[in-house]
SEMIVO-293282 format. One line per field, with one value per residue: residue in one letter; y, x, z of N, C-alpha, C, O in turn. Coordinates in Angstrom, 1 decimal, decimal comma, m for minus. Example, Ala and Ser with C-alpha at 12.3 -4.5 7.8 and 13.67 -1.06 7.14 Angstrom:
BEGIN
tikol = (a  s)
nyy = (m5,7  m2,2)
nxx = (13,2  12,8)
nzz = (7,8  7,1)
cayy = (m4,5  m1,1)
caxx = (12,3  13,7)
cazz = (7,8  7,1)
cyy = (m3,3  0,0)
cxx = (13,2  12,9)
czz = (7,8  7,9)
oyy = (m3,3  1,1)
oxx = (14,2  13,4)
ozz = (8,5  8,0)
END
This chain:
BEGIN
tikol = (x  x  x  x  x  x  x  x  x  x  x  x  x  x  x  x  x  x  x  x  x  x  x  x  x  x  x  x  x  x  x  x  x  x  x  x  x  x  x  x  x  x  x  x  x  x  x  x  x  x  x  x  x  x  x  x  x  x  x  x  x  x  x  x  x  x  x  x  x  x  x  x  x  x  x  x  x  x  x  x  x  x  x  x  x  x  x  x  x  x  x  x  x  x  x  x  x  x)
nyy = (124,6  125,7  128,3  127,2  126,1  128,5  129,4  129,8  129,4  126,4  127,5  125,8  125,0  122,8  124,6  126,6  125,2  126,0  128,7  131,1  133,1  134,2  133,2  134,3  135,3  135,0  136,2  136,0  133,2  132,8  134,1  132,6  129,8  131,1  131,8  129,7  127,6  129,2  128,8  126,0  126,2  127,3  125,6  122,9  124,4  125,0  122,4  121,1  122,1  121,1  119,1  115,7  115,2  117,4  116,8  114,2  114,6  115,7  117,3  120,2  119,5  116,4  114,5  115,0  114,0  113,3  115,7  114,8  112,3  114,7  116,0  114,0  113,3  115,8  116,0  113,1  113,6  115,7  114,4  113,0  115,6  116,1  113,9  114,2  116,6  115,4  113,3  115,2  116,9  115,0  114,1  116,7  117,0  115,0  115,8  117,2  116,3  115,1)
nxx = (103,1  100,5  101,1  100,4  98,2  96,7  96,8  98,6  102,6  104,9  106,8  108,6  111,9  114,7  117,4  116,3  116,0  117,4  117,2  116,4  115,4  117,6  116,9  117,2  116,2  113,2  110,9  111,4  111,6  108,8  107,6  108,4  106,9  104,6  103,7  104,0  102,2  100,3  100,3  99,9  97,3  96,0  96,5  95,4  92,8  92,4  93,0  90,3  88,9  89,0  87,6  87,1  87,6  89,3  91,7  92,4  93,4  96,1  99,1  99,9  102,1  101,9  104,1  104,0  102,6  99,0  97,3  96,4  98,5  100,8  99,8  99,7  102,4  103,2  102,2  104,0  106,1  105,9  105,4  108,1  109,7  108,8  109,4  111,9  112,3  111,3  113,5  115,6  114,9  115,1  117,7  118,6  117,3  118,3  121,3  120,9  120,3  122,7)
nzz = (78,9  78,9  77,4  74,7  75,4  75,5  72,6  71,7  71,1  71,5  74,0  75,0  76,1  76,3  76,8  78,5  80,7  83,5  83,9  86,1  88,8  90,9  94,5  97,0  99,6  101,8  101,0  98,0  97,5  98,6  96,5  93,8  94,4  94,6  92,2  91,0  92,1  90,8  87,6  88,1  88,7  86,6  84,7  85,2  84,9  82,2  81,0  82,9  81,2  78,6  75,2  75,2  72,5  72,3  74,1  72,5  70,4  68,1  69,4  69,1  66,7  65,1  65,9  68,4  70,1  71,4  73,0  75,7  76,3  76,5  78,8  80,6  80,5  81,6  84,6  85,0  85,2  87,2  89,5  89,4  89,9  92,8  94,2  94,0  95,5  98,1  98,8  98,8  101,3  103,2  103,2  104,1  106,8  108,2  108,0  110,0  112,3  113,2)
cayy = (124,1  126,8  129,3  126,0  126,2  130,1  129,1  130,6  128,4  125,7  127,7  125,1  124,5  122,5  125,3  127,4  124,5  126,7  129,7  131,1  134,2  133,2  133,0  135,3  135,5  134,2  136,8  135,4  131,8  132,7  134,5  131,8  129,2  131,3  131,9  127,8  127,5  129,7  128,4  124,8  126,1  127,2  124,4  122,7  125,3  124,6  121,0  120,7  122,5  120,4  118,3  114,1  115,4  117,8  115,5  113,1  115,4  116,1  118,5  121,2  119,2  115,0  113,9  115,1  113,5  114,0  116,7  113,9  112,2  115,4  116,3  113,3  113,6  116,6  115,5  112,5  114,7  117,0  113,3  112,7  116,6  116,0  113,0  114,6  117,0  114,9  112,9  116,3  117,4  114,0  114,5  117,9  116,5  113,6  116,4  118,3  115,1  114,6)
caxx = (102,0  99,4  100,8  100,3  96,7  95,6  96,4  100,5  103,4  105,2  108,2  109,7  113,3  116,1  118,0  116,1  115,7  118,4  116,7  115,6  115,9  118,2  116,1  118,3  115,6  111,8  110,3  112,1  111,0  107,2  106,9  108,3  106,2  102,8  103,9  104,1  100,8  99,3  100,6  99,1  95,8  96,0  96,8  94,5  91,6  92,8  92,5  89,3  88,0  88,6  86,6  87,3  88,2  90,2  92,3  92,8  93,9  97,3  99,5  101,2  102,3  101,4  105,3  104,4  101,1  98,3  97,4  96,7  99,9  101,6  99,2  100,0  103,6  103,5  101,4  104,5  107,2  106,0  105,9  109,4  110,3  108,5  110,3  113,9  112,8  111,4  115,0  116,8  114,7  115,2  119,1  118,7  116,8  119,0  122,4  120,1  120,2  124,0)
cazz = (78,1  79,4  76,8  74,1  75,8  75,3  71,6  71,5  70,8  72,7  74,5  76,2  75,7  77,2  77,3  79,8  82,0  84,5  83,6  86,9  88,9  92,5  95,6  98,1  101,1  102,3  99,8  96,7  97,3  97,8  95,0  93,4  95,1  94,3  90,8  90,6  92,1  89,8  86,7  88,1  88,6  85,6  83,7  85,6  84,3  80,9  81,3  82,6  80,2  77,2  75,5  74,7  71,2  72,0  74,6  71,9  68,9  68,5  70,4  68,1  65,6  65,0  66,3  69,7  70,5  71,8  74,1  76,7  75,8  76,9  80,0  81,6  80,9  82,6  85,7  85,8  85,3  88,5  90,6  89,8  90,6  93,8  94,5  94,2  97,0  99,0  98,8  99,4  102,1  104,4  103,1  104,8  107,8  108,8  108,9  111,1  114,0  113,6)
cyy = (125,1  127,9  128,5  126,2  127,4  130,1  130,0  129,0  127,9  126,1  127,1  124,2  124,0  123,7  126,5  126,4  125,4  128,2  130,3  132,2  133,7  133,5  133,7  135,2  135,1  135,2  136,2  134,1  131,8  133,3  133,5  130,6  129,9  131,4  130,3  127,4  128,4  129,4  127,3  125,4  126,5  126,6  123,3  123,4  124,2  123,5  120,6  121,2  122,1  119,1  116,2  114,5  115,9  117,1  114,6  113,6  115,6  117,5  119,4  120,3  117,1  114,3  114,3  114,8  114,1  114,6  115,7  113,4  113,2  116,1  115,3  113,0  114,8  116,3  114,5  112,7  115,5  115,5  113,3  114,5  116,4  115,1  113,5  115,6  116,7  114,1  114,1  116,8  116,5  113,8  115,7  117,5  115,5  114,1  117,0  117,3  114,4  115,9)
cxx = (100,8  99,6  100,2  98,3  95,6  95,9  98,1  101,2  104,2  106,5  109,0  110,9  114,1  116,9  118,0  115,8  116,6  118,0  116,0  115,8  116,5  116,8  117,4  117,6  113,7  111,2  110,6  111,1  109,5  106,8  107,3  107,4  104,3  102,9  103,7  102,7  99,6  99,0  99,6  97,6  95,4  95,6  95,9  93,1  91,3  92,1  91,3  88,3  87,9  87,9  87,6  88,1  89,4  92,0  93,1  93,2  95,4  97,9  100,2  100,7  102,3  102,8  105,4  103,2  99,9  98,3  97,1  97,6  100,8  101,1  99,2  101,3  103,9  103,2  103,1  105,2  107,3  106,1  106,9  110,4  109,9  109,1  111,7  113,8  112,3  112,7  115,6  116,6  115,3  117,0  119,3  118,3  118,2  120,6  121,9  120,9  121,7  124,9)
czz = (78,2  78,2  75,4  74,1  75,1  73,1  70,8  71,3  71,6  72,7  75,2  76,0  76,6  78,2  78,1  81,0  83,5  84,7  84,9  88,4  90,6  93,4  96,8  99,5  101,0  100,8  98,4  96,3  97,5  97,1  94,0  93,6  94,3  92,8  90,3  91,0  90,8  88,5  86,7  87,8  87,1  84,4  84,4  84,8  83,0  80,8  81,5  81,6  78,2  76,9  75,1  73,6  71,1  73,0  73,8  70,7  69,0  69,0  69,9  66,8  65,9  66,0  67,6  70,3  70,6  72,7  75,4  76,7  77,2  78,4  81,0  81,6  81,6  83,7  86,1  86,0  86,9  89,8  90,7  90,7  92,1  95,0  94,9  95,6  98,0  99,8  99,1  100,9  103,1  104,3  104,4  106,4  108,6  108,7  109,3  112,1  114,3  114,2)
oyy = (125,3  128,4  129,2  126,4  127,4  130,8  130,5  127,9  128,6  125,6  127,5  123,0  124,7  123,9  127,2  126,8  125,2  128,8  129,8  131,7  133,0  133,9  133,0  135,2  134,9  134,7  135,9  133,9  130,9  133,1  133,2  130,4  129,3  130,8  130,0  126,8  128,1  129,6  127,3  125,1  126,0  126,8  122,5  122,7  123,3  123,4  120,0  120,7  122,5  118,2  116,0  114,1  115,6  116,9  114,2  112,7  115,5  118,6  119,3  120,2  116,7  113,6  114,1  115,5  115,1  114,3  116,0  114,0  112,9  116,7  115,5  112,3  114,7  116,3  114,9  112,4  115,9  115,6  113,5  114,5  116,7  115,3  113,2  115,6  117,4  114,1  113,9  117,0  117,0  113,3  115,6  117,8  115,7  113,3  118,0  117,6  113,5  115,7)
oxx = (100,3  98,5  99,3  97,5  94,4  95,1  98,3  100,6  104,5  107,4  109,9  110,9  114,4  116,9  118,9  115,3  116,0  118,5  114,9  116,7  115,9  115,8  118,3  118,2  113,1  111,3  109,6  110,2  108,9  105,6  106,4  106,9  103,4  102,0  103,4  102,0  98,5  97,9  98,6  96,9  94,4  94,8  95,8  92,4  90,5  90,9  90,8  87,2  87,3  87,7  88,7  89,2  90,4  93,1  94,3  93,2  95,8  97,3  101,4  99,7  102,7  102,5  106,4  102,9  99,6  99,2  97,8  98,2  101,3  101,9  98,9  101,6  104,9  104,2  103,6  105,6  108,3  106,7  107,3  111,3  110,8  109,3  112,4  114,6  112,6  113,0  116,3  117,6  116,0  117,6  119,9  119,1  118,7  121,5  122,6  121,9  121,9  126,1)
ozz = (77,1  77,7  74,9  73,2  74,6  72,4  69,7  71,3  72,5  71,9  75,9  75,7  77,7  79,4  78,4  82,0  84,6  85,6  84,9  89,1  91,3  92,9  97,2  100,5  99,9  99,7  97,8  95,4  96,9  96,8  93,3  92,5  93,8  92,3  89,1  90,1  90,3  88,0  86,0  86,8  86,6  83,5  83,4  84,2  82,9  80,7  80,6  81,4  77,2  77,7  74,8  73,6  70,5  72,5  74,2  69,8  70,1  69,1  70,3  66,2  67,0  66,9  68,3  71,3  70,0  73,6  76,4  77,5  78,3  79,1  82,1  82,6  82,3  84,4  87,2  87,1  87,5  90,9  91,8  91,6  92,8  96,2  95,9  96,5  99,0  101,0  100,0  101,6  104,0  105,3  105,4  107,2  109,8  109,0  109,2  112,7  115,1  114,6)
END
């Protein structure tokens, strides 16, 4: 959504959901990691920086809401990814203690 934001078009397709370069060693995964933070704050910026109007206008094109609409589908979207690794991690945890 951020590129959606600077006033470019909405790249986000299914079919790079897998799209994603491996993670082989500690370096890998915090560049990944800060790259994810950065995006947020990002998108965060963005966010607060619009107004009521623009919030409640539509997002692209009318068949995909408004830009609130899709800012708080993203927000619930990142609960449920959060969710799945909290469930993996306490998976991971609990064959640690056997």
């Amino acid at each position: 959504m951020n590129n959606v934001f600077k006033g470019g078009d909405l790249e986000i397709r299914d079919k790079y959901s897998f799209d994603i370069t491996p993670i082989e060693n500690e370096a890998d995964w915090q560049l990944l990691v800060n790259s994810l933070l950065s995006h947020a704050e990002k998108f965060i910026s963005y966010v607060k920086e619009m107004s009521d109007e623009q919030l409640h206008g539509p997002f692209i094109v009318e068949k995909y809401g408004t830009y609130l609409r899709n800012i708080e589908g993203v927000i619930e979207h990142s609960y449920y990814h959060l969710g799945q690794m909290v469930i993996i991690r306490k998976m991971i945890v609990s064959q640690g203690d056997k």
